[in-house]
C-alpha positions as CSV (number, residue, x, y, z in Angstrom):
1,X,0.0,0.0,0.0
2,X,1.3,3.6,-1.0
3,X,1.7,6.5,1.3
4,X,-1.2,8.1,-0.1
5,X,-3.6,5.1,-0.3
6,X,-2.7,4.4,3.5
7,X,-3.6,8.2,4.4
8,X,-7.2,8.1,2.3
9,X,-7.7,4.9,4.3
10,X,-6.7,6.6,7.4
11,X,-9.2,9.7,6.7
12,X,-12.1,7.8,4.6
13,X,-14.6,8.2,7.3
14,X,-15.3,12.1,7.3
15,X,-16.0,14.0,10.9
16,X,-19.8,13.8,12.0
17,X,-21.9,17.1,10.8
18,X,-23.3,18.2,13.6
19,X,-26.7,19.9,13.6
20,X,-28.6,22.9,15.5
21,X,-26.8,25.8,16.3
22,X,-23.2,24.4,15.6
23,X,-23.9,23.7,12.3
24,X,-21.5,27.0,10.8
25,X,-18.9,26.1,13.3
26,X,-18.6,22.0,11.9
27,X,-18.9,23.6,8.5
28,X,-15.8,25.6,8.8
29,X,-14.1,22.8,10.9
30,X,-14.5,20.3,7.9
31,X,-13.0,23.2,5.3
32,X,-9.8,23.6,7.6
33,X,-10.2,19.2,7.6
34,X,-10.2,18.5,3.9
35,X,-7.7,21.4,3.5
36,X,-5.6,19.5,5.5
37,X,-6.0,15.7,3.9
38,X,-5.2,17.7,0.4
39,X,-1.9,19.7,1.4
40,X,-0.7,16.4,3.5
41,X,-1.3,14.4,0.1
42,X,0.0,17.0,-2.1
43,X,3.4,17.0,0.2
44,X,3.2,13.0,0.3
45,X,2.7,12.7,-3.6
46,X,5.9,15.0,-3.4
47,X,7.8,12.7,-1.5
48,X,6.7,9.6,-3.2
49,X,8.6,11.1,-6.4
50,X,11.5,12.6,-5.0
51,X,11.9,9.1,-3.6
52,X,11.5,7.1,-7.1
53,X,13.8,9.7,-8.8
54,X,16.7,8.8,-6.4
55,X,16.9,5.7,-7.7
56,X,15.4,5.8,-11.2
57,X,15.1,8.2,-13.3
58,X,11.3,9.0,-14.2
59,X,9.8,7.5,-18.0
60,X,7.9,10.7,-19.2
61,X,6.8,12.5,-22.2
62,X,4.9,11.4,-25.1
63,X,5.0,8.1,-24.4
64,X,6.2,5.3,-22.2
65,X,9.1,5.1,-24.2
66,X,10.5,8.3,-24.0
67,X,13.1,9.9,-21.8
68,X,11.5,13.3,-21.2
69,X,14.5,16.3,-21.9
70,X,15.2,17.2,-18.3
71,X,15.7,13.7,-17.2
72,X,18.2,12.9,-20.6
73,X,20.0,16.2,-19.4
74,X,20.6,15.1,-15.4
75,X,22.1,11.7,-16.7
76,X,24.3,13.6,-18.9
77,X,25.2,15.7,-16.3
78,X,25.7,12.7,-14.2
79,X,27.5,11.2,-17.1
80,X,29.8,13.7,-17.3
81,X,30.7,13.9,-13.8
82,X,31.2,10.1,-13.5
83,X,33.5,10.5,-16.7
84,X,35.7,13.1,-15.2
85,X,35.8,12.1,-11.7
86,X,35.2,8.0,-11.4
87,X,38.1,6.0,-12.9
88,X,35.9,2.8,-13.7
89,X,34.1,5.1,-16.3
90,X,36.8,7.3,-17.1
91,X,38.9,3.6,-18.3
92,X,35.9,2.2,-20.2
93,X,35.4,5.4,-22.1
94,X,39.0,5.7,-23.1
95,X,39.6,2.3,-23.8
96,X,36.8,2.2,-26.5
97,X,37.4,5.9,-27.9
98,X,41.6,4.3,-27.9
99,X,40.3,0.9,-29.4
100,X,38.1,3.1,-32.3
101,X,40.7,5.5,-33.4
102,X,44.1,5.0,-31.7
103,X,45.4,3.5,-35.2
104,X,43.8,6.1,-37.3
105,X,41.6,5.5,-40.6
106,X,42.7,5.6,-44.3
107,X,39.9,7.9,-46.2
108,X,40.4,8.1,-49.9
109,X,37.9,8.4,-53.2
110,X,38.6,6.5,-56.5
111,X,38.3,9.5,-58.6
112,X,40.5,12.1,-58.6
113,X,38.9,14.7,-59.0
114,X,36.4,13.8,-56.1
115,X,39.9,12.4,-53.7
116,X,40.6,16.4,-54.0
117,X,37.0,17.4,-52.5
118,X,37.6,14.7,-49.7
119,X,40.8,15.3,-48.6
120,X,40.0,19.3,-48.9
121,X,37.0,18.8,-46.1
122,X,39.9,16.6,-44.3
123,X,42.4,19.0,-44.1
124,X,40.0,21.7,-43.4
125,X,41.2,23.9,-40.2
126,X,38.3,24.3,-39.2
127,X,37.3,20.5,-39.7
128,X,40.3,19.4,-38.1
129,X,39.4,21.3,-34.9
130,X,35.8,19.5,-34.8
131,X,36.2,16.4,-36.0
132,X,38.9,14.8,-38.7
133,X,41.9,15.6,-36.8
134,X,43.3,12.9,-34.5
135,X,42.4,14.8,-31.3
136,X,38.9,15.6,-32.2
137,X,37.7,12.3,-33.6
138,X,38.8,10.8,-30.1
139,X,37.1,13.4,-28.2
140,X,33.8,13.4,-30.4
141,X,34.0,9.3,-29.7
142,X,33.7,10.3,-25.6
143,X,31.6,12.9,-26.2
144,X,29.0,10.4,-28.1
145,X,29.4,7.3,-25.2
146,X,29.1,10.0,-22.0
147,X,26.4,11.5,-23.6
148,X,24.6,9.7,-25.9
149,X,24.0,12.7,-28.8
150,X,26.0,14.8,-30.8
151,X,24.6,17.4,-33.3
152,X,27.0,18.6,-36.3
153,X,25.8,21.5,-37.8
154,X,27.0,21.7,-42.1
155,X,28.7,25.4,-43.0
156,X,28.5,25.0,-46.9
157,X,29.5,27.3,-49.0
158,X,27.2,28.5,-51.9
159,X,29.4,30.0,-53.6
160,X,32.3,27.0,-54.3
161,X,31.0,24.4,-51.9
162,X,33.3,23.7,-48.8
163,X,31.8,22.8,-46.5
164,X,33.0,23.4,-42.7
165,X,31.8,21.2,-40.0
166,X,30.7,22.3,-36.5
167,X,28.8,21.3,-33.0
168,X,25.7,22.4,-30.4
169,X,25.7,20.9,-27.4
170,X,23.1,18.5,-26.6
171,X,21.3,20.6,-23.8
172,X,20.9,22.7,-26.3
173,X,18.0,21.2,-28.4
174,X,15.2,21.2,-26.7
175,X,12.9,19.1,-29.3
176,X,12.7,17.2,-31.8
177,X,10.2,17.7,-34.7
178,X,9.5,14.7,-37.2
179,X,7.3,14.0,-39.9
180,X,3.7,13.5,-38.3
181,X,3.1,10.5,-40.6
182,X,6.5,9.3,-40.7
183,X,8.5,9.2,-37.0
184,X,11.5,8.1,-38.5
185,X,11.6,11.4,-40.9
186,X,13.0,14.0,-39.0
187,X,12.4,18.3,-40.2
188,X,13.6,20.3,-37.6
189,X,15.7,20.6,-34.8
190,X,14.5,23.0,-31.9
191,X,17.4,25.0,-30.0
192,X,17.3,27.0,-26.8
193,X,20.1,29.0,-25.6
194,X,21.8,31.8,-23.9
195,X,24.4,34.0,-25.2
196,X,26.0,37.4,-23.1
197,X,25.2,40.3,-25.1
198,X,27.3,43.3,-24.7
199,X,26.5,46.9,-24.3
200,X,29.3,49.2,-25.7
201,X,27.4,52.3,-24.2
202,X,27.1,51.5,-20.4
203,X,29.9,48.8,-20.5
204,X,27.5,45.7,-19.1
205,X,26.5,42.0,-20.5
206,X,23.4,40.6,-19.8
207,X,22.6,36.8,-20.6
208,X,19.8,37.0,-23.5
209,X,17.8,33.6,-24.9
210,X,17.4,32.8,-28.1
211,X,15.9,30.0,-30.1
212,X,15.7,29.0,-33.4
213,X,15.1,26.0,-35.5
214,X,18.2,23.8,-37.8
215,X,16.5,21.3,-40.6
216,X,17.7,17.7,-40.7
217,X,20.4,17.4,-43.4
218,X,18.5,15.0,-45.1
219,X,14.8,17.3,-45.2
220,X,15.0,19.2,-48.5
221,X,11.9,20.1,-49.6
222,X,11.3,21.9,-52.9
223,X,9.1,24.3,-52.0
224,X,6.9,25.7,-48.7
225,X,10.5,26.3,-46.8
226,X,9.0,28.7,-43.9
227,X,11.3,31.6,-42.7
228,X,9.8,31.6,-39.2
229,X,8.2,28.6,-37.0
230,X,6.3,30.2,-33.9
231,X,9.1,33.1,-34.2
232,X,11.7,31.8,-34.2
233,X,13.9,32.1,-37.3
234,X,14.6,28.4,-39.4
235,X,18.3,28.0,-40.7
236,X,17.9,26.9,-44.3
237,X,21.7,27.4,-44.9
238,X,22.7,25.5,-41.8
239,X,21.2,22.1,-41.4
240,X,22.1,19.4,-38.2
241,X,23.8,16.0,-38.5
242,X,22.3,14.2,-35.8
243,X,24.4,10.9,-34.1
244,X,22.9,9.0,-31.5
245,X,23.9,5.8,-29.1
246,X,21.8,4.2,-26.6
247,X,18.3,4.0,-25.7
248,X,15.8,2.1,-28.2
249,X,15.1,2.5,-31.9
250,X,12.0,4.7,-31.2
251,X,13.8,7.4,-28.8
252,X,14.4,10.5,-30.6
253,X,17.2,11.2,-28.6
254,X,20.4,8.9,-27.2
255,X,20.6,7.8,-24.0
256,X,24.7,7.9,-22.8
257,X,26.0,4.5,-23.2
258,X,27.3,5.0,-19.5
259,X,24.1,5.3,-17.8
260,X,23.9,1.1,-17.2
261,X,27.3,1.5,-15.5
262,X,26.6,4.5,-12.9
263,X,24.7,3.1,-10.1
264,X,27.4,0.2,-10.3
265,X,30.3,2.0,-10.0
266,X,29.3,4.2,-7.5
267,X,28.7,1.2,-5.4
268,X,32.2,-0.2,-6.1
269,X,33.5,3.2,-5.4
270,X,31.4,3.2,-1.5
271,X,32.6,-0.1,-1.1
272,X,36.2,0.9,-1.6
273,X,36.0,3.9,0.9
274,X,33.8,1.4,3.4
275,X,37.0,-1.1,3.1
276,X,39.5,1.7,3.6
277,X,37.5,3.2,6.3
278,X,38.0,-0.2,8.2
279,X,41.3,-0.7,7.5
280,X,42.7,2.8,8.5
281,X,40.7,2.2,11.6
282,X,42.5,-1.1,12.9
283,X,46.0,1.0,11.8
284,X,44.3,3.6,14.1
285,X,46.2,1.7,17.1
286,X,49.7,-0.2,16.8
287,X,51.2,-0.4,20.3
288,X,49.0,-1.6,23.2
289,X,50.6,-0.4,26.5
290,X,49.5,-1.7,30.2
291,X,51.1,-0.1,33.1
292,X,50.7,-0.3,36.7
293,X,49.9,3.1,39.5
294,X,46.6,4.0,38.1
295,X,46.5,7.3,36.7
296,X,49.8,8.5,37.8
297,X,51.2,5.5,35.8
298,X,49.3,6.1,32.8
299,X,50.4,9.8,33.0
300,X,54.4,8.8,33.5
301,X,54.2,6.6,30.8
302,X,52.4,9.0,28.3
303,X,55.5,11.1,29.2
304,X,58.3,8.9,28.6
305,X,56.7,7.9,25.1
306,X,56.8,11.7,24.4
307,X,60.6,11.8,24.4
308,X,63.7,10.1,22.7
309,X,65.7,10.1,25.8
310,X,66.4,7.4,28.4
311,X,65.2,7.5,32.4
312,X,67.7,9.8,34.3
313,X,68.5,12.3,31.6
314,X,69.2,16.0,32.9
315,X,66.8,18.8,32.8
316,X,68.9,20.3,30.2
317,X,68.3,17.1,27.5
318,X,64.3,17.0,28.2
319,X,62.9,17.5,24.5
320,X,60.0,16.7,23.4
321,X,60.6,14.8,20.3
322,X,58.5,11.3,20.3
323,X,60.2,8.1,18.9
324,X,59.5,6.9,15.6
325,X,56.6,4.5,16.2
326,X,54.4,3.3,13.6
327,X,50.6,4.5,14.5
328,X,49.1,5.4,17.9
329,X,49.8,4.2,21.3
330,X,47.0,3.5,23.2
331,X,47.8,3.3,27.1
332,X,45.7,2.1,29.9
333,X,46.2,0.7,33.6
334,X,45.9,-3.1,34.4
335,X,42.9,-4.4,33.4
336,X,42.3,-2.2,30.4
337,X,42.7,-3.5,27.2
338,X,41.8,-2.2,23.7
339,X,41.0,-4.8,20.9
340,X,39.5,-4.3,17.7
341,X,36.1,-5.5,16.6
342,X,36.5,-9.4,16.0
343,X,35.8,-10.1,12.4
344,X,36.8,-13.8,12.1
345,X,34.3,-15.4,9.7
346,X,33.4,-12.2,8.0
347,X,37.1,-10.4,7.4
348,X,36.2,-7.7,4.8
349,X,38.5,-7.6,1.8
350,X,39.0,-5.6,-1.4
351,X,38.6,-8.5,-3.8
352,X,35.3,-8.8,-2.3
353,X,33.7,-6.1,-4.3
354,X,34.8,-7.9,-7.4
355,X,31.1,-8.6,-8.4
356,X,30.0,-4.9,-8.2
357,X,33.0,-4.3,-10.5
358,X,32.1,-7.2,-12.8
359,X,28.2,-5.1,-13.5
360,X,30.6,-2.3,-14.3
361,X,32.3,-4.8,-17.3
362,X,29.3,-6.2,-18.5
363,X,27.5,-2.7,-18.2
364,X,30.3,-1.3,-20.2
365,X,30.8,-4.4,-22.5
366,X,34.3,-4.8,-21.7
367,X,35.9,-7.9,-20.2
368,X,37.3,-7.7,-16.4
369,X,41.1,-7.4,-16.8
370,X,40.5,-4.3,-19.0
371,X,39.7,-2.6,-15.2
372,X,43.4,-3.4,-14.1
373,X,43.3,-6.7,-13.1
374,X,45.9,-9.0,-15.2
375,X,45.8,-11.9,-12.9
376,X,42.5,-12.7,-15.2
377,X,44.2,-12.5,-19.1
378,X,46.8,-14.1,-20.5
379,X,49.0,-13.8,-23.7
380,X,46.2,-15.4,-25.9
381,X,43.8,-13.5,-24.1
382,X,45.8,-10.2,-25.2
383,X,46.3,-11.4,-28.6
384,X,42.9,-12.6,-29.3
385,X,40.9,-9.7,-27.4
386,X,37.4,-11.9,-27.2
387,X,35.1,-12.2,-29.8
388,X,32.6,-10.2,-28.1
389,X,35.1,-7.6,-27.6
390,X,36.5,-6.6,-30.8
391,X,32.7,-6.9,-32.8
392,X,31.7,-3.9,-30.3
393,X,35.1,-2.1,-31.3
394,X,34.3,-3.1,-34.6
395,X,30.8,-2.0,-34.4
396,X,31.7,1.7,-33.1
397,X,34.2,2.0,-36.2
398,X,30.9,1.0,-39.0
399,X,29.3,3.5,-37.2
400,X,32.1,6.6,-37.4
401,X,33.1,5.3,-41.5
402,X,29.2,5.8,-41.8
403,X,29.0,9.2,-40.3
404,X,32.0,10.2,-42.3
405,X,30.8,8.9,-45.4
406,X,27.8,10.8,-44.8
407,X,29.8,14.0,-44.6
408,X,32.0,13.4,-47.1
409,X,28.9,12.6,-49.6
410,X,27.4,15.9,-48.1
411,X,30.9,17.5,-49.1
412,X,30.7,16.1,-52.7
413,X,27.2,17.1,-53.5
414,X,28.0,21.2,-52.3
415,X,31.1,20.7,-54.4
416,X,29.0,20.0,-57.5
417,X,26.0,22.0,-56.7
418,X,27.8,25.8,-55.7
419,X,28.6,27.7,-59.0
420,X,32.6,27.6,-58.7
421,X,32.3,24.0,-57.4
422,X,35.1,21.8,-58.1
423,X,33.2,19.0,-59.4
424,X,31.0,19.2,-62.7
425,X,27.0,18.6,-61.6
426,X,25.1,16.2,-64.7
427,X,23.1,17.7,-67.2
428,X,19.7,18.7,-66.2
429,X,20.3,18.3,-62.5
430,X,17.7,21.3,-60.9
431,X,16.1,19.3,-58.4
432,X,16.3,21.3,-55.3
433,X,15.2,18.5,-53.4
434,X,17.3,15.8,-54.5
435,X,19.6,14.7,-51.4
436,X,22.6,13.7,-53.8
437,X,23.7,15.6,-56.6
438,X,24.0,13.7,-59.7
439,X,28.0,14.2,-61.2
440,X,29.1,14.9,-64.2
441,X,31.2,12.7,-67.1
442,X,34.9,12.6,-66.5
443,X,36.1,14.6,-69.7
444,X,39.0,11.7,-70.0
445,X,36.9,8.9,-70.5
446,X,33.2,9.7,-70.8
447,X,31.7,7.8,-67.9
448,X,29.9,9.7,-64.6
449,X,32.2,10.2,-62.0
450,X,32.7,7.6,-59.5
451,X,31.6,9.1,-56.0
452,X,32.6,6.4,-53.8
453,X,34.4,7.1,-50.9
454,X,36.9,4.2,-49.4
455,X,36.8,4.5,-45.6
456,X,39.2,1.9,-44.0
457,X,40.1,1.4,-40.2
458,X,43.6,-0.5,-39.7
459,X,42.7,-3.8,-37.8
460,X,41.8,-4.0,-34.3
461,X,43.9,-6.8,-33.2
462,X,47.9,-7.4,-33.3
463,X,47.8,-10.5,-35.7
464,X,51.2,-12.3,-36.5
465,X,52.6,-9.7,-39.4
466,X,54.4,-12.4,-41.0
467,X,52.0,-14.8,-41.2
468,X,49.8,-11.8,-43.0
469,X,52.4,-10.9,-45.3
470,X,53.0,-14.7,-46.1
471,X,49.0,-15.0,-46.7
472,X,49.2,-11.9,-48.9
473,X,51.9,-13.1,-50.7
474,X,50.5,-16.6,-51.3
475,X,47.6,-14.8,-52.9
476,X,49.2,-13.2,-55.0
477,X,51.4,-16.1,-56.6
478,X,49.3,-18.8,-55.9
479,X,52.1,-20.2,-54.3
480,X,54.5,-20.1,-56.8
481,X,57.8,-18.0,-57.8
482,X,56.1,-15.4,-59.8
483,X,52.9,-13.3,-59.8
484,X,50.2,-15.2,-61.0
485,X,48.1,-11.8,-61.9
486,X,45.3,-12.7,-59.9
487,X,45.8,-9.7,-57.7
488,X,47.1,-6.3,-58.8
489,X,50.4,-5.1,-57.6
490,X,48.7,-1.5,-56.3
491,X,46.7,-3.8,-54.1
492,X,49.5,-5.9,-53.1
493,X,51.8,-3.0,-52.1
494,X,48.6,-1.6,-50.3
495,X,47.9,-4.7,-48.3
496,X,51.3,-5.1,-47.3
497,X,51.6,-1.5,-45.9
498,X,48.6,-2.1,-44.1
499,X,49.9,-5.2,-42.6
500,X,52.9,-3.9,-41.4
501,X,50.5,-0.6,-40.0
502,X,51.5,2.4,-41.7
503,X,49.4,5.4,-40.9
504,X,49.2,7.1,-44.2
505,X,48.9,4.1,-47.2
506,X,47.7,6.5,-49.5
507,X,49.8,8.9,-49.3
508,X,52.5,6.2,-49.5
509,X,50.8,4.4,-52.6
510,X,51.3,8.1,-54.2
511,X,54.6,7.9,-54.0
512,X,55.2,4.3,-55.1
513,X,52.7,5.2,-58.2
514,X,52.6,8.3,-59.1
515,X,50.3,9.6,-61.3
516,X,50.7,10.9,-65.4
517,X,48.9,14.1,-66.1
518,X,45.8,12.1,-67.4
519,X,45.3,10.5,-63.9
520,X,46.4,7.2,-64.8
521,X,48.6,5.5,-63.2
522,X,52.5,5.9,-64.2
523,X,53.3,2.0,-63.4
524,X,50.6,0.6,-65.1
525,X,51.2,3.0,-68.2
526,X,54.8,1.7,-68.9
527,X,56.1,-1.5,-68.2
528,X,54.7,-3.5,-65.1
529,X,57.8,-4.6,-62.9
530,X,59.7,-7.4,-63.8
531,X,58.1,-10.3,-61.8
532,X,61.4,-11.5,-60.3
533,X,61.7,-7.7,-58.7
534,X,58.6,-7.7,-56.9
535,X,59.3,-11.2,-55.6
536,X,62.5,-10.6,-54.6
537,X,61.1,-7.5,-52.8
538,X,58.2,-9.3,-50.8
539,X,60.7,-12.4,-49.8
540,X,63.1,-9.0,-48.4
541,X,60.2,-7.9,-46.3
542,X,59.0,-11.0,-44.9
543,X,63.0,-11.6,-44.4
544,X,63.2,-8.4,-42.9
545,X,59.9,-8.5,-40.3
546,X,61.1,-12.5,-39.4
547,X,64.4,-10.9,-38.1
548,X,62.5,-8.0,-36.7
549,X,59.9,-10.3,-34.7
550,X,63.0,-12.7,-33.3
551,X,65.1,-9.2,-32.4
């Protein structure tokens, strides 16, 4: 029974109405009574909440499904703080956001002509400060796991179509708005926020709110764009990219991937402090000392303890320096003793928190000696990762090479749809509400322009290099002497570099085949390499890492 159904029980039979001359009196006495029941309910109905949401956070909204916006924003707060200041979800953060992008990714295009417009957004300033450099993609990777969302707003240029990348803060949109037939489409993004206006005349700033609506990058519709919704102006020229983690298919927003892991870690974390609350209260004491005289005892013996020097020393030696003794002394007359609490049969250890720890792992998805603890992996272990393991890692890198093809496609459209462009758009192409832009023929050989976009993460895992390279090689000689042409040498050199886990293979593949002024490849315009070369290269390399490996 609820506080509230125990008090209606309590009150259900109402006072006795009184008649005759009393009858104003009772009538004012039961106002004041029902008064009463309603504020006591009113405060109980209070408390019955504020008790729920210590635990849990409250399911409101539109539906039962649905975080509401102030409870996604105190998890994120909470989140955050956990992040920053618990090291159980500060390790499972990095790790992942390490394990994603601490060996980089290899972005290139097939065509040329589109490469250029991909590595331009790459090497972008401003993109490199939000999101393609090193640095940022591993802090938009925590961002996105503590909590849960991240909007990129798209800065394209109309008039030659680069495009510049940039963020809002999640506690900044406020809303939502989708199609009303169609959940899944989404028009608008609704943001709320405060900037500090200044006024050059008296010299002060005062915090001023604005709000304003971004489209979804993908909502382009050809006509009925309003300038305005409810006042508040709608960025055409700016839409959102919206990411999210967590929470169901149905949620509008993310929920951080963290939030399973918080009420377990700041149990392990209590547990911790209980443990070394204990044990710095058994070092409290080190020296138990009984002496006989009562008080006067007690007292002489306090005394000598203060002092480095001997019984009989001259007034002139007294000091008061005490001897170096590990802890306290505690000192009592015969018959006083001072033993700790007796904990045989239920001796409190650190190891015994190892469950709590253990719903941090499997809240987090990582296995238990990523927290610290090697005692539980071995070699194979660390060579092998688990299964489980690298498929998440995995995962989270289909997910980013998504997003950044995404952009990147984004990128190529505004370079083929702004006047100075560097792309060519196709003939005919006036759709305004066409998500892609249709390109143009390559000039060289007549055919559209390939868009596609190669976006390659190195592998996860440290796998035996030479048995790669000697599984490459195979495949490309069918186990022979020579090439047997069943792979191309571009590819070879290209799988070899990334076996051996160069950062930059393009870049190195440029140098190793350059290209003619027509785009074509220089080695594959003259003479291929003399098959005995390249073998005797790849038998130098495998040579060279089998040395390397037993060095």
């Amino acid at each position: 029974m609820g506080v509230r159904d125990w008090l209606a029980e309590a009150f259900r039979d109402e006072p006795r109405r009184p008649s005759g001359p009393q009858a104003a009196l009772a009538l004012a006495e039961r106002e004041r009574y029902e008064a009463t029941v309603e504020l006591l309910q009113e405060r109980l109905a209070e408390l019955e909440l504020a008790v729920e949401d210590a635990g849990w956070q409250r399911l409101t909204g539109e539906s039962a499904r649905e975080f509401s916006r102030d409870g996604l924003r105190r998890i994120a707060a909470l989140s955050r703080l956990f992040f920053l200041k618990n090291p159980l979800v500060a390790r499972a953060v990095r790790l992942q956001a390490i394990y994603v992008w601490g060996q980089g990714v290899n972005i290139h295009a097939r065509h040329p002509a589109v490469d250029a417009v991909v590595q331009r957004f790459l090497d972008d300033p401003a993109n490199r400060a939000e999101l393609t450099s090193h640095q940022a993609r591993v802090l938009k990777e925590i961002d996105l796991q503590v909590e849960g969302n991240l909007f990129l707003v798209l800065f394209p240029s109309p008039v030659d179509g680069r495009v510049r990348v940039r963020s809002i803060p999640p506690d900044e949109i406020v809303d939502i708005v989708t199609n009303p037939d169609d959940a899944k489409e989404v028009w608008f993004y609704k943001r709320a926020w405060s900037v500090r206006g200044f006024d050059p005349a008296t010299g002060t700033s005062s915090p001023q709110t604005r709000t304003a609506y971004y489209p979804d990058w993908r909502y382009r519709p050809a006509a009925a764009r309003p300038t305005a919704i409810g006042g508040a102006p709608v960025e055409w020229d700016t839409p959102v990219y919206h990411v999210r983690v967590g929470g169901l298919s149905d949620m509008r927003f993310g929920v951080p991937e963290t939030y399973a892991a918080l009420d377990w870690a700041r149990a392990y974390k209590a547990f911790l402090e209980d443990w070394a609350t204990i044990t710095r209260a058994l070092s409290r004491f080190a020296w138990n000392l009984t002496t006989r005289g009562g008080a006067k005892g007690v007292a002489a013996a306090r005394a000598r303890l203060g002092t480095t020097l001997a019984a009989g020393a001259s007034a002139e030696q007294v000091e008061t320096n005490p001897p170096p003794l590990t802890g306290s002394v505690f000192i009592g007359a015969e018959g006083t003793r001072l033993e700790p609490v007796r904990t045989s049969g239920a001796t409190t250890s650190a190891e015994d928190g190892r469950r709590l720890l253990l719903m941090v792992a499997a809240a987090t998805g990582l296995p238990e000696s990523f927290f610290g603890d090697v005692s539980v992996g071995t070699l194979a272990t660390a060579r092998s990762l688990d299964r489980p393991t690298e498929l998440k890692f995995r995962d989270r890198q289909t997910l980013w090479a998504d997003v950044l093809n995404d952009l990147l496609q984004y990128a190529i459209d505004w370079a083929a749809r702004a006047p100075a462009g560097p792309l060519p758009a196709a003939a005919g192409e006036a759709d305004p509400g066409a998500l892609h832009v249709a390109l143009g023929e390559d000039p060289d050989t007549g055919e559209p322009i390939d868009r596609y976009v190669s976006i390659e993460f190195p592998p996860i895992l440290e796998h035996d290099v030479e048995a790669t390279i000697g599984a490459i090689v195979a495949a490309a000689t069918l186990g022979g002497n020579a090439p047997a042409g069943t792979i191309d040498p571009k590819l070879v050199s290209k799988l070899l570099l990334t076996a051996l886990g160069q950062d930059d293979v393009d870049e190195l593949l440029g140098e190793m085949y350059p290209e003619d002024d027509e785009g074509q490849d220089a080695a594959a315009s003259t003479a291929a390499p003399p098959a005995e070369a390249l073998v005797a290269a790849v038998r130098q390399l495998t040579e060279a890492v089998r040395a390397l490996r037993a060095g």
